[in-house]
N, C-alpha and C positions, 0 to 999 in steps of 0.2 A: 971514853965513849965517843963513838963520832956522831956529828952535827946533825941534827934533825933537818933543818930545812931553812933556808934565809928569810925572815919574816920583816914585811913594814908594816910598822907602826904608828897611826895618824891619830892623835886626840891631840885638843888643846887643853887637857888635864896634864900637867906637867906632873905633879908628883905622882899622879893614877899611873902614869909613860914609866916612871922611873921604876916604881913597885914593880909592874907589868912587866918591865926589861929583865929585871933581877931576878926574877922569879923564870921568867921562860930562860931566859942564858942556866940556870942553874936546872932545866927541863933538855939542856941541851938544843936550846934554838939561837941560830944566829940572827941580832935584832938590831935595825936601823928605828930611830922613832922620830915622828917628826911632830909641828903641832900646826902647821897648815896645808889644807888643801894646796895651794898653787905649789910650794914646796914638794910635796909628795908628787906630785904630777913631772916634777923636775925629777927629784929620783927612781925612777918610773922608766922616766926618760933612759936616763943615765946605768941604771943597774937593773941587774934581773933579780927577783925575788918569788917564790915558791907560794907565799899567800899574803893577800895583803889583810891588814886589820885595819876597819876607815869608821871612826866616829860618824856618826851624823852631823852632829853640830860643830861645825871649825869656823874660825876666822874667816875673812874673805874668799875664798874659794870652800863653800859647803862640801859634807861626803856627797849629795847627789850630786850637783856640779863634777866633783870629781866618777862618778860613776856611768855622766853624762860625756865627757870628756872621753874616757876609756873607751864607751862604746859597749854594745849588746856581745860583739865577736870576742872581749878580750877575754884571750886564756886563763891567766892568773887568777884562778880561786880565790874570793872576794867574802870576808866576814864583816858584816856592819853590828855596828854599839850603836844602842838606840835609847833614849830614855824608857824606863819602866813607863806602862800604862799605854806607848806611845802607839797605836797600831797602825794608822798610819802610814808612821814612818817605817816599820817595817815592809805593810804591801808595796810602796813607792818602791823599796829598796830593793825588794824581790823582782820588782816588775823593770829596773833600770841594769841590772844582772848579777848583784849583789845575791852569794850561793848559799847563803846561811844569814842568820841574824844572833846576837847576844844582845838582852837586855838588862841596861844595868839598875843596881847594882849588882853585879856577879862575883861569886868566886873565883880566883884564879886556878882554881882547879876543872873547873866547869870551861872556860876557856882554853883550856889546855887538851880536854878533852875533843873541843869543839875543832880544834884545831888541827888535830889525829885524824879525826873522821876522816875532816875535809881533804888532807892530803891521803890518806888511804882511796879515797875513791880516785884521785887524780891520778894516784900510781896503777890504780887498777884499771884503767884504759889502756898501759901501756902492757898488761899482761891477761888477756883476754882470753887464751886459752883457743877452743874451738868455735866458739861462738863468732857469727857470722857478722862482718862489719858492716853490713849493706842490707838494711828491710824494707820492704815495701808492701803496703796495706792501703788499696787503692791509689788513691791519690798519692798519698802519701810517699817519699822517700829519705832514710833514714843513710847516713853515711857516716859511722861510729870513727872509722879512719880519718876520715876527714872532717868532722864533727861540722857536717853538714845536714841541713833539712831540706827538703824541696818538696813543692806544692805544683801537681800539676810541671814538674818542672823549671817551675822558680823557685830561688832560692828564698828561704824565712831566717832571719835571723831571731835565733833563742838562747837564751844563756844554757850556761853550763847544767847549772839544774833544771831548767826547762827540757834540756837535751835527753838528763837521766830518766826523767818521769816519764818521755814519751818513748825514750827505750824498751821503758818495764811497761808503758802500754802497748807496743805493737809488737814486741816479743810474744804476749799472754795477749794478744788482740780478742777479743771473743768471750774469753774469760774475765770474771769481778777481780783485782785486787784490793786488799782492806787500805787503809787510809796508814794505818801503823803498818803496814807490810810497805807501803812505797815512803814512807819516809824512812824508816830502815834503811832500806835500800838506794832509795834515790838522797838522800841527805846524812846518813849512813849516824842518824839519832833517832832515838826512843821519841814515841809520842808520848807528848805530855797535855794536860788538858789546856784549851784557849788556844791550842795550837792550829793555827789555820794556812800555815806555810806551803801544805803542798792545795790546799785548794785555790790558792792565789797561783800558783804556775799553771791548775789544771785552767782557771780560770783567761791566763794570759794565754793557753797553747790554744784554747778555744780560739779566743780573737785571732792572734797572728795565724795561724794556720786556716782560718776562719769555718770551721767546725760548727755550724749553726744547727739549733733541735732540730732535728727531724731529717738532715742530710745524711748520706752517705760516705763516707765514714763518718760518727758519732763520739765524741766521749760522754759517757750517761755519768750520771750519778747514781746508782744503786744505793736507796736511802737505806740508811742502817749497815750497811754490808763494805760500801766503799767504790771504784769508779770501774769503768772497763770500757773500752775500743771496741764500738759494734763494727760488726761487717757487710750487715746487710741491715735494710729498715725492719723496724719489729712487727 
């Protein structure tokens, strides 16, 4: 069967890295693992990889350090391990461009999965069908080809899932999508309860695009129902 996809691997759980390798190599992925931030940042450097997996907690060079390093822009689809309970660490992680999170302890099945999604969405940029690469909803401009944003004509920098969510809101500008319809789609997993991942991007796309109540364009919160991209004040 051929290779799923070149995966790095950053925890300083050594035996966790070694379980985790065995298990994905035998899921068909090819896996470098390393157990420090500054290290990974070197193979980074050095080699291309398809998604990376970055603990939180590393030796001298932290995963946020390392996601501070990388930058808002970088392509490579980003899963963070965060300890249980820690939420935190997750909004941080979200908000630094980190496109998913796993809490452990996890199944390696669950990980495995998480890890499908995420390259299933990344392949599916590059086969878009008819859908239009270029939206604009006021201010607003969207460039899916170039996975650009711009404001008024400046560019905002947003991660990769910041970029899906404001896709599927100015695609359906006007109309409510549910909360479990955009992490479907935008994060390509089931809502599960305590889940607050896509309200932390709707959260950051407010700030960087600076979306403040009662302006033009809006993203609302429709309690109960889920969020939607006004077009005109209500």
């Amino acid at each position: 069967m051929a290779r799923e996809a070149r995966v790095l691997l950053v925890d300083d759980d050594r035996e966790l890295c070694q379980m985790l390798t065995e298990y994905l190599v035998a899921e068909h992925f090819e896996v470098t693992s390393v157990h420090d931030g500054a290290v990974a940042l070197a193979e980074l450097r050095n080699r291309s990889f398809e998604i990376l997996i970055l603990d939180v907690m590393l030796p001298h060079v932290g995963g946020f350090d390392v996601l501070r390093e990388l930058g808002a822009g970088y392509a490579t689809p980003i899963l963070m391990l965060t300890a249980r309970g820690e939420d935190i660490d997750r909004i941080v992680g979200l908000e630094l461009g980190a496109d998913d999170y796993l809490s452990k302890p996890f199944n390696p099945r669950e990980l495995v999965a998480r890890i499908r999604a995420i390259l299933r969405r990344a392949s599916s940029r590059n086969a878009r069908g008819t859908l239009p690469d270029v939206l604009e909803v006021g201010p607003i401009a969207l460039n899916m080809g170039l996975r650009e944003v711009r404001v008024a004509g400046k560019p905002v920098a947003v991660t990769g899932a910041e970029l899906r969510v404001l896709e599927l809101l100015m695609r359906s500008a006007g109309q409510v999508i549910s909360r479990e319809a955009m992490t479907e789609q935008a994060l390509g997993r089931k809502l599960v309860p305590y889940d607050r991942s896509i309200d932390t991007h709707i959260s950051n796309l407010r700030r960087k695009l600076d979306l403040e109540a009662g302006r033009h364009p809006e993203i609302k919160n429709v309690r109960g129902s889920g969020y939607t991209l006004t077009l005109a004040h209500a």
